[in-house]
C-alpha positions as CSV (number, residue, x, y, z in Angstrom):
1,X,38.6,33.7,34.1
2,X,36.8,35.8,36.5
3,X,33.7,36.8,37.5
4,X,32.9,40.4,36.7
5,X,29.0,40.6,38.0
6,X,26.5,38.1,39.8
7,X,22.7,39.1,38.9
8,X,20.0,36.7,40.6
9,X,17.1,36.8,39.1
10,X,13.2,35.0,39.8
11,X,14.4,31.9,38.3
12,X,18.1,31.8,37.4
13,X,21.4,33.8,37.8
14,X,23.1,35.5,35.3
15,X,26.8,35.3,35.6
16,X,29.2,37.4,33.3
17,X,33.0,36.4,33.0
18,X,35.9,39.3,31.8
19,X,36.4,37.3,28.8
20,X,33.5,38.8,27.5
21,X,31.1,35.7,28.1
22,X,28.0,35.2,30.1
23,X,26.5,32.2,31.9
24,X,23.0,31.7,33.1
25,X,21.9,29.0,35.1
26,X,19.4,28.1,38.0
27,X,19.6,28.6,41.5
28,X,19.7,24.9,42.4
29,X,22.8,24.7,40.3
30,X,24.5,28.2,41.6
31,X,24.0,27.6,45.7
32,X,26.5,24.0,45.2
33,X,29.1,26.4,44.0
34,X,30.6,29.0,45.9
35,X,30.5,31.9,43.6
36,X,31.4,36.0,43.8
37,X,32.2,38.7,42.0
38,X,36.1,38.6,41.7
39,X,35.9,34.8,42.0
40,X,38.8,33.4,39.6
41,X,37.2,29.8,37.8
42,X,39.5,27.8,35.9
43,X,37.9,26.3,32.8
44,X,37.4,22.7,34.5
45,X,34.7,24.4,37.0
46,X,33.0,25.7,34.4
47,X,32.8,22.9,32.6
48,X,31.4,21.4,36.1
49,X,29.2,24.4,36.6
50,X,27.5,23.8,33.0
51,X,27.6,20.5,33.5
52,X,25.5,20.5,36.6
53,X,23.4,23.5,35.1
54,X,22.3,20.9,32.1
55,X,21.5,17.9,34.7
56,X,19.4,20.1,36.3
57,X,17.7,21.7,33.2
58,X,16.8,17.7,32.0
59,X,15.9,17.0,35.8
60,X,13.3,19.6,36.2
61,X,12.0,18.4,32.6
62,X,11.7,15.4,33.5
63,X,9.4,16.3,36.8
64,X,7.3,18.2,35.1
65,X,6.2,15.7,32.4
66,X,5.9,13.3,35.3
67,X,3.7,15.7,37.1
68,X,1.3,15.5,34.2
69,X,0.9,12.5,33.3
70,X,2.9,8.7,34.1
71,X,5.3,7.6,31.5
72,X,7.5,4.4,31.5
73,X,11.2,4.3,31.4
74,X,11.4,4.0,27.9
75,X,9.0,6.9,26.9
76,X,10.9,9.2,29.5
77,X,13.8,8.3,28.1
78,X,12.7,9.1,24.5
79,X,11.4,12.1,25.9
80,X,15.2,12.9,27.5
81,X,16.9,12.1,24.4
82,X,14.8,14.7,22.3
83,X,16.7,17.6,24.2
84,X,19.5,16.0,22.8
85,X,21.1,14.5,26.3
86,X,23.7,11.9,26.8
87,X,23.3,8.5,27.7
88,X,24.7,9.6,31.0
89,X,23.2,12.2,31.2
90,X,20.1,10.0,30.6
91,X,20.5,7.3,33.1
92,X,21.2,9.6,36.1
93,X,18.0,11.7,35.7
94,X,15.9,8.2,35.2
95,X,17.9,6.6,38.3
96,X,16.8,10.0,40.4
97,X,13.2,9.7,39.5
98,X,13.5,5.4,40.1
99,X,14.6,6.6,44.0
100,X,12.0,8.6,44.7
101,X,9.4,6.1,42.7
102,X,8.3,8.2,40.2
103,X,9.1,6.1,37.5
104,X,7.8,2.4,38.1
105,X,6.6,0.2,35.1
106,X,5.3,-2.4,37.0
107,X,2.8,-0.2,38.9
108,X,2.7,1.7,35.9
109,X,1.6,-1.7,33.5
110,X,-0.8,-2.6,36.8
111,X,-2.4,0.4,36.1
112,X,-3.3,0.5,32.7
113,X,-4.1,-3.4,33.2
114,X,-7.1,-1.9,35.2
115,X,-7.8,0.6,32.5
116,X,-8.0,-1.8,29.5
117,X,-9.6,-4.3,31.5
118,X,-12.7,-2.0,32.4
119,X,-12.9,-1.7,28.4
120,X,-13.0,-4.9,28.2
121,X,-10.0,-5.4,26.0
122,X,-9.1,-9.0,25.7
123,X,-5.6,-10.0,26.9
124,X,-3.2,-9.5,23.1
125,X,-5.0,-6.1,22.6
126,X,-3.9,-4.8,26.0
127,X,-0.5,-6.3,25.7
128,X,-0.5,-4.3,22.5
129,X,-1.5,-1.4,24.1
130,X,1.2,-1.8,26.5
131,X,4.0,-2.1,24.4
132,X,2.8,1.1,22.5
133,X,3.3,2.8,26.1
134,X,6.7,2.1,26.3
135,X,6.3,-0.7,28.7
136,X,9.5,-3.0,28.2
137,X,8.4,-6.9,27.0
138,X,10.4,-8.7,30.2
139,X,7.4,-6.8,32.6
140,X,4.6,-7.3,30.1
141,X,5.6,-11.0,30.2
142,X,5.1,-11.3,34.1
143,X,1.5,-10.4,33.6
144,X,-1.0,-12.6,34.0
145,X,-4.2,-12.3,32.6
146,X,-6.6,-15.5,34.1
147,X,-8.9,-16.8,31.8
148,X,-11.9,-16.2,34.2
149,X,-11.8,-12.7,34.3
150,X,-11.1,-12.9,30.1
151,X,-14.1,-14.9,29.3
152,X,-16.4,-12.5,31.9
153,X,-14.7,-8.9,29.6
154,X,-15.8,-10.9,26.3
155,X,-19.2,-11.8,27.8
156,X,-19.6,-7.9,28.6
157,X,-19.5,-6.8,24.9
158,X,-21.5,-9.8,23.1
159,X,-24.8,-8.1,23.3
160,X,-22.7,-5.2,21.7
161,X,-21.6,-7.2,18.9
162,X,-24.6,-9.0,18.7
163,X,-26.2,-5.3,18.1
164,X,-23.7,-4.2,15.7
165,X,-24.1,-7.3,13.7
166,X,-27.6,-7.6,13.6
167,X,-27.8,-6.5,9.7
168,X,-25.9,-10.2,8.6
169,X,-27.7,-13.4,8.2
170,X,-27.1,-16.6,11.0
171,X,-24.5,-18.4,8.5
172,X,-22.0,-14.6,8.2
173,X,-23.1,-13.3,11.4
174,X,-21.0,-16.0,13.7
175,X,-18.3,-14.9,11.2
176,X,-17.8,-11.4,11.8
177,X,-18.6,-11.7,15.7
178,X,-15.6,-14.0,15.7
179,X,-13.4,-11.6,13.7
180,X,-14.7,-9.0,16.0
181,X,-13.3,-11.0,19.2
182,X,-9.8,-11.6,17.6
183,X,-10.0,-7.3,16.9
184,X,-10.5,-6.9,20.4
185,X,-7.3,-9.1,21.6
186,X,-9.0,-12.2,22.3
187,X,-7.5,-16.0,21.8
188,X,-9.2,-18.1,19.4
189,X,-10.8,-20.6,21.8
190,X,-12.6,-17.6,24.1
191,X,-14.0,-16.2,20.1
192,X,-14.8,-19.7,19.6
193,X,-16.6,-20.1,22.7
194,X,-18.4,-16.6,22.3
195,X,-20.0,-17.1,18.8
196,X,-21.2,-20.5,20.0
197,X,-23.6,-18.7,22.4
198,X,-25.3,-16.9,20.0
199,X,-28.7,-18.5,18.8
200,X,-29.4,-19.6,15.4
201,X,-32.7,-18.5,14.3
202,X,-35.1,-21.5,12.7
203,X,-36.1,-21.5,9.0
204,X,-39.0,-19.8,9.2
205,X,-37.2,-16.6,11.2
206,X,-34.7,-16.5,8.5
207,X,-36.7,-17.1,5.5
208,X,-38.6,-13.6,7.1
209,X,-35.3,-11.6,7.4
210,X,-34.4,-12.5,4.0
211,X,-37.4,-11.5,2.8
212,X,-37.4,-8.0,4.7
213,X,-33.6,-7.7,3.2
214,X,-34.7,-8.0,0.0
215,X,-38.1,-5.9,0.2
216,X,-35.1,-3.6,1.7
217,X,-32.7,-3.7,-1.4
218,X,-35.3,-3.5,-4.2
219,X,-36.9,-0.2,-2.7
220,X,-33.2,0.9,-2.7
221,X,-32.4,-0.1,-6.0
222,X,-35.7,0.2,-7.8
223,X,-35.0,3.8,-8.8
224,X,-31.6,3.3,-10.2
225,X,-31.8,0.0,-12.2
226,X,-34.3,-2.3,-13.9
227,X,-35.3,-5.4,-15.2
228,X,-32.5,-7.9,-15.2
229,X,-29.6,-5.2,-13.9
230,X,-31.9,-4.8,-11.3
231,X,-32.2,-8.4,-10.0
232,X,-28.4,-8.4,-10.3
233,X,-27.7,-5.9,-7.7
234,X,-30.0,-7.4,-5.4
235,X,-28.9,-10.6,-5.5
236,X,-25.6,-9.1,-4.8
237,X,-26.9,-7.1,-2.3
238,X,-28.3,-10.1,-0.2
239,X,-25.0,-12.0,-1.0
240,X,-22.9,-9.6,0.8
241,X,-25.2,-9.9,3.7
242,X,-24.7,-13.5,3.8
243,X,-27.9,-15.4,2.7
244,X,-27.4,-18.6,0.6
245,X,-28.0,-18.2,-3.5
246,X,-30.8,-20.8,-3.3
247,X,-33.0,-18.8,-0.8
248,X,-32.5,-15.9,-2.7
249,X,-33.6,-17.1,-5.8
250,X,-36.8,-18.3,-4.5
251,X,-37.4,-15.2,-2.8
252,X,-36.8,-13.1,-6.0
């Protein structure tokens, strides 16, 4: 084959052959070849030219999704794989990114440690959180998360859940902040040890609460049911929050 015109454009260079074909590729790819019009090419340096074209196609790709945002090996590679490139193709771009450091999941996973940490995600939620990033399991492994700084994230959002659970009695309140810790990625003991902080009101502060609960629930209820229907929906209503079927009863 030979080349029958050479047009360089902003971007690329269009190349036609006198077998009728045409070839554009970048200027990267065109200067490591020495090409001219009249230039005979057998059909194993074209195969090199497009070769080299492609790499260069998924390697400038590649950049530019780096120079948004940070992505892990895998997601790159997932990313790579959608333009429908080889395996080798693949593990050459990611090895040219890995010498010029733009692809490191260890910094990467330090990173979004920080991140999670200053929302105060406990340790399984952030690991979860890492895994969905496309960290692989061998680096989240290496992490350590020390129970100091663990125990000081879950004491950060107890007045939180304190506040958000305010509406349930003592005896379903310590329930659901528990629950609420296991949510948020934390072990068992630092849930444990959180719930036990929280203050169980006396009798008397209860007994009120239950009181204003059910004052609550009839004015609610009042307009829509009566009589003995009507009990029945309050007594389920303060149920749900928690309060024992004794207290209830005499409060009704």
């Amino acid at each position: 084959m030979k080349i029958t015109k050479i047009k360089i454009l902003k971007s690329k260079v269009n190349i036609s052959l006198d077998n009728g074909s045409k070839l554009s590729i970048d200027k990267d790819t065109f200067t490591n070849f020495y090409l001219y019009e009249g230039k005979e090419i057998s059909k194993e340096e074209l195969k090199k030219i497009k070769d080299l074209n492609n790499s260069s196609k998924l390697l400038q790709y590649a950049l530019k999704l780096r120079s948004k945002s940070l992505y892990s090996e895998f997601k790159l590679r997932e990313k790579l794989y959608k333009k429908e490139a080889s395996k080798k193709e693949v593990d050459k771009i990611i090895k040219i990114l890995k010498g010029y450091d733009l692809i490191d999941d260890k910094a990467y996973s330090e990173e979004l440690v920080e991140y999670y940490n200053s929302l105060n995600y406990g340790e399984n939620k952030i690991k979860t959180k890492l895994a969905d990033k496309g960290i692989f399991k061998e680096q989240i492994d290496k992490i350590k998360f020390l129970v100091s700084v663990e125990k000081r994230k879950a004491n950060n959002i107890l007045p939180k859940l304190e506040k958000k659970y305010d509406k349930y009695n003592a005896s379903s309140k310590k329930p659901h902040i528990y629950n609420a810790y296991l949510a948020e990625g934390y072990s068992r003991d630092i849930a444990s040890e959180m719930t036990n902080k929280i203050k169980s009101p006396n009798q008397k502060d209860e007994l009120a609460k239950l009181k204003l609960d059910y004052q609550k629930a009839k004015t609610r209820l009042e307009n829509k049911y009566k009589g003995k229907e009507l009990k029945q929906k309050i007594l389920s209503s303060l149920l749900t929050k928690g309060y024992k079927l004794n207290d209830i009863l005499k409060v009704i």
